[in-house]
DODONU-579156 format. One record per atom (N, C-alpha, C): residue number from 1; x, y, z; atom name; residue in three letters. Coordinates in Angstrom, 2 decimals, padded with zeros to 5 digits. Layout:
R   bake        px        py        pz   titi   baba
R    NUM         X         Y         Z     CA    ALA
...
This chain:
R   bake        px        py        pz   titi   baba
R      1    126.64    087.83    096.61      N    UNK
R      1    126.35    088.77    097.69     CA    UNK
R      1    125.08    088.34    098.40      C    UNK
R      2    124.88    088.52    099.70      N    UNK
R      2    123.70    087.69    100.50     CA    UNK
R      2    122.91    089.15    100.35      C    UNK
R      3    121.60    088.96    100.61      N    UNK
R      3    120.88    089.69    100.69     CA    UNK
R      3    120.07    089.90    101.90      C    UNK
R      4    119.46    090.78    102.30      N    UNK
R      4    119.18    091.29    103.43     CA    UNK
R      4    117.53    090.80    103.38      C    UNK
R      5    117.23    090.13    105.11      N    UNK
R      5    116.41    089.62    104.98     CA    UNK
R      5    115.62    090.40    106.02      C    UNK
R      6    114.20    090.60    105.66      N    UNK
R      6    113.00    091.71    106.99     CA    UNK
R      6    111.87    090.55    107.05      C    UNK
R      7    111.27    090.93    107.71      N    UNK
R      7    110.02    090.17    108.37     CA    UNK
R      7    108.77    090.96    108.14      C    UNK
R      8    107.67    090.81    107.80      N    UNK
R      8    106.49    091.44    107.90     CA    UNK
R      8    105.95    091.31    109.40      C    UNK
R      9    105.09    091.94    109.82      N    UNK
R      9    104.61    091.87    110.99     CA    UNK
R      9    103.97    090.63    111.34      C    UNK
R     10    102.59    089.82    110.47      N    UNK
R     10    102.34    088.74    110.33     CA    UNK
R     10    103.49    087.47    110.43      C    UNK
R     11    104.48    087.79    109.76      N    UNK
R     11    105.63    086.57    109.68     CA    UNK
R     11    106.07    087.07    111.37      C    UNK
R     12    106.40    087.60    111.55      N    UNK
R     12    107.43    088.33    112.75     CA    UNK
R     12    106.24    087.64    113.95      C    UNK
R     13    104.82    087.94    113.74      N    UNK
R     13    103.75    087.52    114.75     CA    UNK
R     13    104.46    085.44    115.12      C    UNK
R     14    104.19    084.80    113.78      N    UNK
R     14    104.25    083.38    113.54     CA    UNK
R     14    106.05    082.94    114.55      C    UNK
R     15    107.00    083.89    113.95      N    UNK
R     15    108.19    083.40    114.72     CA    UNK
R     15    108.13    084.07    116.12      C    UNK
R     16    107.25    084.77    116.56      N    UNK
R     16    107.40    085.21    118.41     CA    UNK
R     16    106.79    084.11    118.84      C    UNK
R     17    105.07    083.53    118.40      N    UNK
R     17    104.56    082.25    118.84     CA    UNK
R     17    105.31    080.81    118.54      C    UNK
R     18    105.90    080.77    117.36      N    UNK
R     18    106.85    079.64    116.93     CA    UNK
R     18    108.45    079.63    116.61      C    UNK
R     19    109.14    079.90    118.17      N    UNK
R     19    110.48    080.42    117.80     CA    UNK
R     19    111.66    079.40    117.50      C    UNK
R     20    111.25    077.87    117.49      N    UNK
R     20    112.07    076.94    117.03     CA    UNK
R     20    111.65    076.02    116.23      C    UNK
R     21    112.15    074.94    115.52      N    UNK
R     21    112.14    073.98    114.63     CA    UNK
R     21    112.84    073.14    115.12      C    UNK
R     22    112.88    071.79    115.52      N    UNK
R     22    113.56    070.55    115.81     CA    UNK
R     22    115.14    071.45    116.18      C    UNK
R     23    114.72    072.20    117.70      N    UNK
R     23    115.71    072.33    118.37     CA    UNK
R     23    116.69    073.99    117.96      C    UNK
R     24    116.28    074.50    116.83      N    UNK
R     24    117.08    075.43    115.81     CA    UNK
R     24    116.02    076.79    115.82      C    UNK
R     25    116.56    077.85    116.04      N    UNK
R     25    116.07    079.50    115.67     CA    UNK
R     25    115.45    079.38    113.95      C    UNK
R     26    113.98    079.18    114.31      N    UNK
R     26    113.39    079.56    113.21     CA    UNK
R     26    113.55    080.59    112.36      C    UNK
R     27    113.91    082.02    113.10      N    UNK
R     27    114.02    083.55    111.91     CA    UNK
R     27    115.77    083.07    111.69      C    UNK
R     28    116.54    081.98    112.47      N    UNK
R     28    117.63    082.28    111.36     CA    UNK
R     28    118.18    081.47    110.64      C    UNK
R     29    116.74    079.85    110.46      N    UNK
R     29    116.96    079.02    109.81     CA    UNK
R     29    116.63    079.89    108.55      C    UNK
R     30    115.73    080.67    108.80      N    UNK
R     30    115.12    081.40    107.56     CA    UNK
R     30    116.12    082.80    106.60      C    UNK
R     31    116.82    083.04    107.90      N    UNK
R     31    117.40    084.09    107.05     CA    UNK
R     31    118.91    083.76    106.06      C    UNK
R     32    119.24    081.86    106.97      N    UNK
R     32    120.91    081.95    106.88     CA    UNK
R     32    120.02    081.34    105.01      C    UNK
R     33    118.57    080.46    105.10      N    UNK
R     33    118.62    080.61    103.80     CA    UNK
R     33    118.26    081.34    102.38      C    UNK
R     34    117.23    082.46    103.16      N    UNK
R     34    117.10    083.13    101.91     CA    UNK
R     34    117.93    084.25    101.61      C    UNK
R     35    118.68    084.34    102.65      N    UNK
R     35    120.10    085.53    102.32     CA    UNK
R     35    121.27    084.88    101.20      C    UNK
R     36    120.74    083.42    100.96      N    UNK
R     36    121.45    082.93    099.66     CA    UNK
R     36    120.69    083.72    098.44      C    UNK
R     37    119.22    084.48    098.35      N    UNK
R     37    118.64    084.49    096.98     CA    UNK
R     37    118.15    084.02    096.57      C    UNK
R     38    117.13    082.74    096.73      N    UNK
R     38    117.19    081.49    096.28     CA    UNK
R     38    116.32    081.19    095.23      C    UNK
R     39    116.28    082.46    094.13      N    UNK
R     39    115.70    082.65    093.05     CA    UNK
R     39    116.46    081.94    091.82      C    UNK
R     40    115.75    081.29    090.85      N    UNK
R     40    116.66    080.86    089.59     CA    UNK
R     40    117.21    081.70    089.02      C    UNK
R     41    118.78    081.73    088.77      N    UNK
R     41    119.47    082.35    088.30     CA    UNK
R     41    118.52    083.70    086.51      C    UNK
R     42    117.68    082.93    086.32      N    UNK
R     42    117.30    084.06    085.09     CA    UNK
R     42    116.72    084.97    085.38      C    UNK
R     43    115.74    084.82    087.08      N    UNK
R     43    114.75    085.69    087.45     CA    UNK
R     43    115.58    086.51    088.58      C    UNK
R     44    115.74    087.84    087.95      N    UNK
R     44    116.54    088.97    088.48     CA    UNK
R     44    115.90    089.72    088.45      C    UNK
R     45    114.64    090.19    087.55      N    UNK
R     45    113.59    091.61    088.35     CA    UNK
R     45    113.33    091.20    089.30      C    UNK
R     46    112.77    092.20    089.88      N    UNK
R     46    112.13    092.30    091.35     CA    UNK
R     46    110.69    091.88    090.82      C    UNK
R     47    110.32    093.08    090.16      N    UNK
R     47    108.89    093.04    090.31     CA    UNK
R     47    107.97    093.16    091.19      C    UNK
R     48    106.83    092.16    090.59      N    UNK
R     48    106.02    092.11    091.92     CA    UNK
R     48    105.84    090.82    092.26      C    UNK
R     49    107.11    089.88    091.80      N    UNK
R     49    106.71    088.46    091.95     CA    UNK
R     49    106.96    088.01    093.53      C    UNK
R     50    106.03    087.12    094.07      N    UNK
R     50    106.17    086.68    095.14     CA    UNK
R     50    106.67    085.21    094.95      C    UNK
R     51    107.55    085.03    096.25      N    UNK
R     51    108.14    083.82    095.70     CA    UNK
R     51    107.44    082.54    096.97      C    UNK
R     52    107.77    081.60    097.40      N    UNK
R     52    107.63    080.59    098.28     CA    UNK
R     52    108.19    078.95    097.75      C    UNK
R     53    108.34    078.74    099.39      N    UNK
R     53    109.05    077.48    099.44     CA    UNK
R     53    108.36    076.40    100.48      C    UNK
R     54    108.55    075.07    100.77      N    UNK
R     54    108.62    074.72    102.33     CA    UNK
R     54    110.00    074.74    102.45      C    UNK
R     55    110.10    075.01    104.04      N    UNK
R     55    111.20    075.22    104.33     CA    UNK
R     55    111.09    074.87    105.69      C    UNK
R     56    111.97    074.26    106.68      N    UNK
R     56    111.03    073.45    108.09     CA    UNK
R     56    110.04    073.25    108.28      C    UNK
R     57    108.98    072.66    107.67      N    UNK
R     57    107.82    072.53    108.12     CA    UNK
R     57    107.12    073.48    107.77      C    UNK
R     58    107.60    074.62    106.96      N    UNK
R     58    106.47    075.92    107.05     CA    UNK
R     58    106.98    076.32    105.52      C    UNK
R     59    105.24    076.51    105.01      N    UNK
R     59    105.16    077.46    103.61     CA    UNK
R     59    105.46    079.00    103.91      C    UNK
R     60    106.99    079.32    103.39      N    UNK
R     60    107.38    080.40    103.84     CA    UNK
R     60    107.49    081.76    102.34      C    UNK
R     61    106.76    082.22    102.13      N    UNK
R     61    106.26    083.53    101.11     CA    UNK
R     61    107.48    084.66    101.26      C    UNK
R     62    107.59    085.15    100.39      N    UNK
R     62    108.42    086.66    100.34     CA    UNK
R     62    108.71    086.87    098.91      C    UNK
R     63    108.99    088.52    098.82      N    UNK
R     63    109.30    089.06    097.25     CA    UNK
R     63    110.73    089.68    097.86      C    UNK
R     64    111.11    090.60    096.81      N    UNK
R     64    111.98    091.23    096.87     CA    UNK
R     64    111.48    092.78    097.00      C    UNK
R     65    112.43    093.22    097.86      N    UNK
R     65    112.18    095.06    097.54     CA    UNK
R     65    113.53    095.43    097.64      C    UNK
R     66    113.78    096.49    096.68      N    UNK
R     66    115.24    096.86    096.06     CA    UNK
R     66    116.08    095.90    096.63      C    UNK
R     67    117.19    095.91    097.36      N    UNK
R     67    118.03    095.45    097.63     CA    UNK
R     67    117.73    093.75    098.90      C    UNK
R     68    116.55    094.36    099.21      N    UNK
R     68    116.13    093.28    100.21     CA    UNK
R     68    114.82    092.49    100.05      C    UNK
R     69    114.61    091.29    100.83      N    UNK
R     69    114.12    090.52    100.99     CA    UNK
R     69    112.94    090.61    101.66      C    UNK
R     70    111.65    090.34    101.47      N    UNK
R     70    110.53    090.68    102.42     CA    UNK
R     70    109.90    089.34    102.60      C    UNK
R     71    110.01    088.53    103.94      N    UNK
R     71    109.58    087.73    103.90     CA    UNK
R     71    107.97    087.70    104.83      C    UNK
R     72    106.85    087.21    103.85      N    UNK
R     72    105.62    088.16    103.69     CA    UNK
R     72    104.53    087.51    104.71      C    UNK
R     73    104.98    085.97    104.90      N    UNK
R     73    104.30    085.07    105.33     CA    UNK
R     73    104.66    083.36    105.77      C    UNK
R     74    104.10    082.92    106.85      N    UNK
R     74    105.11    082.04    107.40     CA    UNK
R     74    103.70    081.17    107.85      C    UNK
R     75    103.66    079.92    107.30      N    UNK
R     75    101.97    079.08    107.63     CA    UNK
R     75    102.60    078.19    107.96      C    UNK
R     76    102.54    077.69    109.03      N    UNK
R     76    102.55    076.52    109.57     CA    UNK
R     76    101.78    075.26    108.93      C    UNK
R     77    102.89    073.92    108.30      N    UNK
R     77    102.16    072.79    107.59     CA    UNK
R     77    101.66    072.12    108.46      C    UNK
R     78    100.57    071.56    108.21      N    UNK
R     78    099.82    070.43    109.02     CA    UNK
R     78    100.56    069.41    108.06      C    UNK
R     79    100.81    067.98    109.18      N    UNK
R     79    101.12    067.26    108.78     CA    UNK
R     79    100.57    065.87    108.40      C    UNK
């Protein structure tokens, strides 16, 4: 089941100033992948764990809240 993905205001700020990646919609490079879950199969609480990845070019942060996805923070990598 995909899970439902939100934006914090900060993240939501980063994709209005940075709305593409090599040509592609940044909020839905982001959502087509973390609406996979992309937690290791053992880690199923929520908690309060925050998770992160790179993911285009950007260290992209988020936890879970009940059913959905909060993605918390979006930093642009220097390269």
């Amino acid at each position: 089941a995909k899970v439902r993905v939100e934006f914090s205001k900060a993240a939501t700020l980063l994709l209005t100033n940075h709305p593409e990646v090599d040509g592609m919609d940044l909020r839905e490079v982001l959502v087509q992948v973390l609406s996979q879950d992309p937690r290791p199969a053992y880690q199923t609480d929520n908690g309060d764990r925050e998770y992160g990845a790179l993911l285009a070019g950007y260290n992209v942060r988020w936890r879970y809240e009940g059913n959905s996805l909060l993605v918390t923070e979006i930093i642009q990598q220097n390269d």
